[in-house]
Backbone bond lengths (Angstrom), bond angles and torsions (degrees), N, CA, C in turn:
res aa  C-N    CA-C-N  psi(-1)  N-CA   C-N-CA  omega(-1)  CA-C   N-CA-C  phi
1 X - - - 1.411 - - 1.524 111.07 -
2 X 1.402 117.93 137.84 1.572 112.75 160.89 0.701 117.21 -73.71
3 X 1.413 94.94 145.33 1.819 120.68 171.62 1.858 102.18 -76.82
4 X 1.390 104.55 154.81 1.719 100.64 156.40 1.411 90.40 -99.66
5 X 1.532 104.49 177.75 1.483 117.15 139.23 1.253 139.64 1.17
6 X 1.304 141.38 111.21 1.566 106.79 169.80 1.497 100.10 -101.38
7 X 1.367 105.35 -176.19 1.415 128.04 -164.57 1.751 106.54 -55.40
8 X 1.620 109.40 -39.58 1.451 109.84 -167.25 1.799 105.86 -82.43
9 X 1.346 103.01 -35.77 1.278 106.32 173.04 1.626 102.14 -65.53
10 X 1.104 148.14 -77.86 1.279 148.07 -159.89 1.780 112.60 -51.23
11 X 1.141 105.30 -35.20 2.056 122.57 148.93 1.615 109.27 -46.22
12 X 1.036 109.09 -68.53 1.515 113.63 -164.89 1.933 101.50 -67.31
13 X 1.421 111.36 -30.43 1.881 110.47 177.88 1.174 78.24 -57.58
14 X 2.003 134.99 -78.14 1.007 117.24 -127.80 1.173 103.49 -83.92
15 X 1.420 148.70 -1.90 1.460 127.26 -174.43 2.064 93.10 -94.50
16 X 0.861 127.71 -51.60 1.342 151.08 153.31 2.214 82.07 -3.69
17 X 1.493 100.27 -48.05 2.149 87.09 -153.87 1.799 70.22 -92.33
18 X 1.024 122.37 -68.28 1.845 131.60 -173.25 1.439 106.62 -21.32
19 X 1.631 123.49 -79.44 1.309 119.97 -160.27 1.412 108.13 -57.47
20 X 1.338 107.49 -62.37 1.881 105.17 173.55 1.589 118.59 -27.82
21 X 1.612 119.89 -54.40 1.371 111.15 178.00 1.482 115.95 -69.02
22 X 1.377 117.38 -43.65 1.351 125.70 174.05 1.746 117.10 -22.45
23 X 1.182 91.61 -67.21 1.577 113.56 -174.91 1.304 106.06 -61.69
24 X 1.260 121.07 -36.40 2.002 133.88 -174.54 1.574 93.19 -52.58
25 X 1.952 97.42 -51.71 1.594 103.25 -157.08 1.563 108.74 -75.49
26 X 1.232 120.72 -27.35 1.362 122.99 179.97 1.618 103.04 -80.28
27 X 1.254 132.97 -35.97 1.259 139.15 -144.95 1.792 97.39 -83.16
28 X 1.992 106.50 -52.98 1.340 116.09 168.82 1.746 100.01 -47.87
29 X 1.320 123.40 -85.22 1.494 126.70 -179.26 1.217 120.97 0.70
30 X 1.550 112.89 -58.00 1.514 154.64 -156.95 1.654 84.95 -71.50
31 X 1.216 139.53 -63.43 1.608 143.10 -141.65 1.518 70.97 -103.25
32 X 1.093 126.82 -75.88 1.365 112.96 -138.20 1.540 108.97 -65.98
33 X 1.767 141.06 -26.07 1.296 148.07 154.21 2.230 102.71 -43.89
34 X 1.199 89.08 -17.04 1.762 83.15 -170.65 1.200 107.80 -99.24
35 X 1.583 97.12 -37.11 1.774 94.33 172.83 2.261 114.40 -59.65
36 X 1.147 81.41 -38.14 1.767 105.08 -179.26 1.679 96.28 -71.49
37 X 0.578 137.90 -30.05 1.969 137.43 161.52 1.357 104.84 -60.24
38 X 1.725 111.50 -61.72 1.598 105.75 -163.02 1.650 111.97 -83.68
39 X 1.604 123.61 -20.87 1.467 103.68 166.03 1.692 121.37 -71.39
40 X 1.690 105.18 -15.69 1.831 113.43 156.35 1.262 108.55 -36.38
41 X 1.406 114.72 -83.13 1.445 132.97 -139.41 1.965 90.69 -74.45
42 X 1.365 107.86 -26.55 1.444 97.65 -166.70 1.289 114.60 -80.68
43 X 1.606 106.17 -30.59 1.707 118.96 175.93 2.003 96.11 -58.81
44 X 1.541 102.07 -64.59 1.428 119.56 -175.13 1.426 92.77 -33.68
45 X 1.112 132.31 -48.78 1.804 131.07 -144.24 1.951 90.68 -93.00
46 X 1.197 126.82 -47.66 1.601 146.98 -160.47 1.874 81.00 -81.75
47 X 0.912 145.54 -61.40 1.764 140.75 174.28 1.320 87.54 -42.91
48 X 1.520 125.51 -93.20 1.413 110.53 -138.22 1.339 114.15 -90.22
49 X 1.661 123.66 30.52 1.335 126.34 153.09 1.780 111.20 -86.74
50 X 1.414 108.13 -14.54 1.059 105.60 175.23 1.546 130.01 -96.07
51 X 1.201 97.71 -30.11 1.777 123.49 177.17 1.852 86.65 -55.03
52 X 1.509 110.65 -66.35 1.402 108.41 171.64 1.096 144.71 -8.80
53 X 1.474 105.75 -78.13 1.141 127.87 150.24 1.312 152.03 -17.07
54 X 1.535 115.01 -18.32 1.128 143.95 -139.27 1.591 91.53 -99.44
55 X 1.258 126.64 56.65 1.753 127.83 -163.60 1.373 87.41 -79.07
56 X 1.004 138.37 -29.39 1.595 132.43 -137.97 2.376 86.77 -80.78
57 X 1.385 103.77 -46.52 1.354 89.26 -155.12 1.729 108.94 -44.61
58 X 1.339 118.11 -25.15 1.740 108.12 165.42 1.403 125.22 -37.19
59 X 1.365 102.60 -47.33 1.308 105.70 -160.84 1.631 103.76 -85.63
60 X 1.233 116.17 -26.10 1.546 117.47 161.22 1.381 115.23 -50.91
61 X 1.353 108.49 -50.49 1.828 104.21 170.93 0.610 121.03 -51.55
62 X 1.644 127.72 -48.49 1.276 133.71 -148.55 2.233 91.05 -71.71
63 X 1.050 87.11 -60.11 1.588 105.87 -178.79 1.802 103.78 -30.22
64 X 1.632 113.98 -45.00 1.250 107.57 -140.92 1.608 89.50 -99.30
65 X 1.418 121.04 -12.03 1.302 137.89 -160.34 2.030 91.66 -87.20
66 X 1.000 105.86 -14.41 1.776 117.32 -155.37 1.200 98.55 -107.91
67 X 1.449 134.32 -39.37 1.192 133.34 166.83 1.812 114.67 -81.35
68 X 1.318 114.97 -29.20 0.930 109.96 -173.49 1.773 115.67 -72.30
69 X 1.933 110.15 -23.17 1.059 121.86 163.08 1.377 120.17 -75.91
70 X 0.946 116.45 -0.26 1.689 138.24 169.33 1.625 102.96 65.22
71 X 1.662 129.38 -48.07 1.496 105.23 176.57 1.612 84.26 -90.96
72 X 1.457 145.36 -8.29 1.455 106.00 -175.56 1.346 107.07 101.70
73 X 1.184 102.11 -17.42 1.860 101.77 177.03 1.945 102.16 -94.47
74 X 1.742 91.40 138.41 1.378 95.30 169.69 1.451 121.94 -114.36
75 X 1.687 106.22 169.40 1.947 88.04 -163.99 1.734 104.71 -49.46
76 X 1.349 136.80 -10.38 1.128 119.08 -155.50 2.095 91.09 -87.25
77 X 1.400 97.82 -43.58 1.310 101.45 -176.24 1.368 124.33 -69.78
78 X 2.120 101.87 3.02 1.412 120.11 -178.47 1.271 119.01 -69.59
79 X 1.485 94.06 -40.34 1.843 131.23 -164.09 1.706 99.32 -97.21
80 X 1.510 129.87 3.94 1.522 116.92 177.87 1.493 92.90 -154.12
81 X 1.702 107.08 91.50 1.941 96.67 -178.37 1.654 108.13 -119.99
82 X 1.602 97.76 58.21 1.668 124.91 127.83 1.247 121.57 -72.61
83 X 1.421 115.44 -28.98 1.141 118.16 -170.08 1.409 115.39 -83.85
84 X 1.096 129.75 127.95 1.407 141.27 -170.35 1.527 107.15 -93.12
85 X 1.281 123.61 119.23 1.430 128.87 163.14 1.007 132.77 -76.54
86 X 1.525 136.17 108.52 1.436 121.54 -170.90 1.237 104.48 -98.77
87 X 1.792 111.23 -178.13 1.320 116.27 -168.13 1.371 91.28 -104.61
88 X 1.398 123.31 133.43 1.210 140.55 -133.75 1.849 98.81 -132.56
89 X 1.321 128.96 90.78 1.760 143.60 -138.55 2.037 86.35 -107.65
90 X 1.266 79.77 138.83 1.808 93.01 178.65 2.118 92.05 -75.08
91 X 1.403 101.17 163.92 1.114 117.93 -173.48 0.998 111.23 -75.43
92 X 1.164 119.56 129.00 2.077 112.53 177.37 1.561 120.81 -77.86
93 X 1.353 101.07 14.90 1.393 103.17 168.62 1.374 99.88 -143.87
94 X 2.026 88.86 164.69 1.626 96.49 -178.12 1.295 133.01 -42.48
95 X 1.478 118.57 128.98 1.457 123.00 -172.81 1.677 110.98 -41.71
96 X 1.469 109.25 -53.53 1.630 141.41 158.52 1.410 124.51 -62.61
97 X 0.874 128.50 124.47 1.614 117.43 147.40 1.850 121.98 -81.24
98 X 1.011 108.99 102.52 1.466 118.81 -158.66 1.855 99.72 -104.15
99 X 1.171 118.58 9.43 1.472 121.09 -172.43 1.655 115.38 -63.91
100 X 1.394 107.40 -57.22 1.149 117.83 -174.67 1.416 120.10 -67.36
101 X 1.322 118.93 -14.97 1.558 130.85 174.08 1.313 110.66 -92.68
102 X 1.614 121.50 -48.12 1.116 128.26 158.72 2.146 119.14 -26.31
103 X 1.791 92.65 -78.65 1.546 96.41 139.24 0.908 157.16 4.99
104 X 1.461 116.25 -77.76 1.851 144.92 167.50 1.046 117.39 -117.29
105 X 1.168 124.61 37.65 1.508 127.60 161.39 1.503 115.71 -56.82
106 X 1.712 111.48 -44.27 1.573 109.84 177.42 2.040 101.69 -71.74
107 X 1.115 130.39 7.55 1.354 117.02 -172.80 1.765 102.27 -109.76
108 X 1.492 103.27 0.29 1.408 89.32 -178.97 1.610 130.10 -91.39
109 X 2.046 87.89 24.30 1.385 88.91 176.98 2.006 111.49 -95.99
110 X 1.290 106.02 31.30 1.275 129.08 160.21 1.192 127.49 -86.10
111 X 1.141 103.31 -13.87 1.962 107.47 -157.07 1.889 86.26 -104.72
112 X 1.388 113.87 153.31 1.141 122.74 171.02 1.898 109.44 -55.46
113 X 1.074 76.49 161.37 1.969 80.44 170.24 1.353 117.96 -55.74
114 X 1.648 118.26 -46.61 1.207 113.67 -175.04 1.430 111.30 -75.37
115 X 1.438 111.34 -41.53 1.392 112.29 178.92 2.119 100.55 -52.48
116 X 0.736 78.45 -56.75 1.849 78.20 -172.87 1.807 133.78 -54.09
117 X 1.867 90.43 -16.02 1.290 110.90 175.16 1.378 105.05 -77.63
118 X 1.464 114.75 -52.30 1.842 132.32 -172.21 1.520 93.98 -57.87
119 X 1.092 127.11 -57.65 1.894 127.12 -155.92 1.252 93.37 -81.93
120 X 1.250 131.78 -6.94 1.991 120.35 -171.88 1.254 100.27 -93.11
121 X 1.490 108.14 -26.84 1.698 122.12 -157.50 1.490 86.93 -95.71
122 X 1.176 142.69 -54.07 1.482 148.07 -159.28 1.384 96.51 -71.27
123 X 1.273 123.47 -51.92 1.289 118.07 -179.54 1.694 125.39 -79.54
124 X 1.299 132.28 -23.14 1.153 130.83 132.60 0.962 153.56 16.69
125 X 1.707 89.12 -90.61 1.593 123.32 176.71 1.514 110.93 -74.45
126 X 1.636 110.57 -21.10 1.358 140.35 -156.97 1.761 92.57 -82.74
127 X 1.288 117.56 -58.28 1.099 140.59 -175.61 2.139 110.46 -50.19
128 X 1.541 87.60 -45.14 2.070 97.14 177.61 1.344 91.33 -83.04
129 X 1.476 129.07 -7.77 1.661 97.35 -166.32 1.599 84.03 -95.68
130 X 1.184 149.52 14.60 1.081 143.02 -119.25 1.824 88.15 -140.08
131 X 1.662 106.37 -58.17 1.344 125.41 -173.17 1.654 86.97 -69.26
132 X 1.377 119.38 -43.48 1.543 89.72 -164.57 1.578 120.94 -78.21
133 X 1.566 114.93 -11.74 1.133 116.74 -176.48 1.368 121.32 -70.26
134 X 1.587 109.77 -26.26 1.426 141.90 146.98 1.322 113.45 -29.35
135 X 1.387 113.23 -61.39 1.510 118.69 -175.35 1.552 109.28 -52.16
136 X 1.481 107.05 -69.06 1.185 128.52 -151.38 1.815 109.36 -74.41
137 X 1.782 97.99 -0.70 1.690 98.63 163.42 1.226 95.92 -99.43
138 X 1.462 127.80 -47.14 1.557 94.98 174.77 1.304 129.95 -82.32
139 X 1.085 141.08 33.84 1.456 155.00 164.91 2.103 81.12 -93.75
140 X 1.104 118.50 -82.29 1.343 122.75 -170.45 1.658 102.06 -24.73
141 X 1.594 103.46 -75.56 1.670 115.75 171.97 1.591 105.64 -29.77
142 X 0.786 157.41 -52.58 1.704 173.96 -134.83 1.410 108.43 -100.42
143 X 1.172 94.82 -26.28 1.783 98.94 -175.47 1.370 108.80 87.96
144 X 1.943 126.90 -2.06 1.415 113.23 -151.61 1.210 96.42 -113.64
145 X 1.377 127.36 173.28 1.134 152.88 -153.53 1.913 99.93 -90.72
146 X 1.211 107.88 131.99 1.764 83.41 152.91 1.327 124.94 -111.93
147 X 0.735 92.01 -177.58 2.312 91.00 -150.56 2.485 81.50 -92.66
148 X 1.644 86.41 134.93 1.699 88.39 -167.29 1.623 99.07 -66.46
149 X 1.551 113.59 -27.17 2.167 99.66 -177.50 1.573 97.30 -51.68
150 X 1.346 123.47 -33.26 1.305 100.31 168.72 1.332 132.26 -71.75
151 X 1.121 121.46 -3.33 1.644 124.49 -164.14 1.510 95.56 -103.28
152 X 1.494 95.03 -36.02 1.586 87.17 173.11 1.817 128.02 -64.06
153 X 1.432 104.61 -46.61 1.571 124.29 171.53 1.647 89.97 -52.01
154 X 1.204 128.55 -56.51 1.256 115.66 -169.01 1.687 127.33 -75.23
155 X 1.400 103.69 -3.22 1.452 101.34 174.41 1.552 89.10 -95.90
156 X 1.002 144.46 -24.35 1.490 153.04 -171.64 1.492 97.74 -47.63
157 X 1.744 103.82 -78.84 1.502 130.36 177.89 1.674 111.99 -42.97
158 X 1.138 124.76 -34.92 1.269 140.17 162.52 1.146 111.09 -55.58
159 X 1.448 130.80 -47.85 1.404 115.67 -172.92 1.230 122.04 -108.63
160 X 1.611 103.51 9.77 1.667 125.35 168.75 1.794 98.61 -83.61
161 X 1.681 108.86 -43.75 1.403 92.87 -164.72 1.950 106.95 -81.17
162 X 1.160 114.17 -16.48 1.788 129.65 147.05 1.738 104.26 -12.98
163 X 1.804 98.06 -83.36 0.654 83.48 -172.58 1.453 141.83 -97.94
164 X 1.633 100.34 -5.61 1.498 91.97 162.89 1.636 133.96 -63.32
165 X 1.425 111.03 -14.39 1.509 139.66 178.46 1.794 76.74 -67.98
166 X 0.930 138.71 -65.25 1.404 137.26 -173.95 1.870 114.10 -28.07
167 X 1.402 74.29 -74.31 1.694 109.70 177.97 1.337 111.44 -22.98
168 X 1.665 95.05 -66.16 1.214 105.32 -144.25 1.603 102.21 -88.76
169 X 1.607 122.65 -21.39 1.397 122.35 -164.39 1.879 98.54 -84.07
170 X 1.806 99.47 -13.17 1.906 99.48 166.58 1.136 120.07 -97.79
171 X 1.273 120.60 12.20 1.491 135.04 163.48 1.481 113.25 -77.95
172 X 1.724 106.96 -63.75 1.274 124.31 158.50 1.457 125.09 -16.37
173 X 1.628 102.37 -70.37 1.088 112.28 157.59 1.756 153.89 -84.82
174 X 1.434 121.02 14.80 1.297 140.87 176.44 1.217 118.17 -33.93
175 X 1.515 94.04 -46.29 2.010 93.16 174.87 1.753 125.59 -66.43
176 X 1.188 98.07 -11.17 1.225 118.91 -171.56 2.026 111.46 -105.12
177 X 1.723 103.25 -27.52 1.363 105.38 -176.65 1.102 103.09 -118.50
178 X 2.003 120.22 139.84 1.275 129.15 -160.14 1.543 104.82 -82.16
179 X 1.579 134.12 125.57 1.392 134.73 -153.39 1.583 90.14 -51.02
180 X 1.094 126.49 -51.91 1.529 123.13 -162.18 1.207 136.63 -72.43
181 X 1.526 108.72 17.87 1.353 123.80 -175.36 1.131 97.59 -107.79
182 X 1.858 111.17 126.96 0.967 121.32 163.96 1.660 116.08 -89.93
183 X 1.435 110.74 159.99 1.528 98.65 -146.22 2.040 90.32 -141.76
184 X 1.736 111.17 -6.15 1.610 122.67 138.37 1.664 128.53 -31.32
């Protein structure tokens, strides 16, 4: 007479089909949670090389600090007039580099909340300081004047996007900076 199966044999088929997939399913998980770590850290790393970057907002001050003194001379250049003042031209390119956010805007649902609050806000504000620098070359291009409530709003926006450039590049970095350091 045949035998069926017994119980230990019919155990050993099914762990035999089980463990093999098991491991597939944890193993895929396993790569794919790592791949999902390293486009984090790479977006995280590709943000705050750019937030960085941002050399130009000096020269916007410097610019807005020059008009706002109207000849451009400061008390230091008040007290030494060897010194020659030049006329001091907004940058012909974006104050910001806004490309890479522009870009990865759909990837910043990687970034922690806070990280994602600081870079939305940094970039933003980043974005009007961006339109106004726009303006104020073609007002230049035009030959026309720009009216100073704007120069003022715009040194404003300047030292909002300061400090959210602040904000946001210690957001960036948190894992790396101890919460209790004040950085004022």
């Amino acid at each position: 007479m045949p035998q069926g199966p017994t119980a230990v044999e019919l155990l050993l088929q099914f762990f035999s089909l089980f463990v093999p997939a098991l491991l597939a399913v944890v193993g895929s998980y396993t790569v794919y949670s790592q791949k999902q770590a390293d486009k984090k850290e790479a977006l995280r790393s590709a943000i705050r090389t750019e937030i960085e970057s941002a050399e130009r907002l000096q020269h916007i001050g410097s610019y807005l600090d020059y008009e706002r003194d109207g000849e451009g001379a400061t008390d230091e250049e008040d007290e030494n007039e060897d010194v020659e003042s030049e006329k001091k031209n907004m940058p012909y390119s974006s104050a910001v580099s806004t490309s890479l956010y522009e870009g990865q805007s759909i990837e910043l649902g990687f970034l922690d909340e806070k990280e994602r609050t600081a870079v939305v806000n940094y970039y933003s504000n980043a974005i009007i300081l961006n339109d106004m620098v726009s303006s104020i070359r073609e007002f230049e291009t035009n030959g026309a004047e720009f009216p100073s409530s704007e120069y003022r709003y715009m040194k404003w926006q300047l030292d909002r996007v300061r400090g959210l450039r602040k904000s946001a590049l210690i957001q960036l970095d948190s894992d790396k900076v101890p919460q209790d350091t004040d950085f004022d």
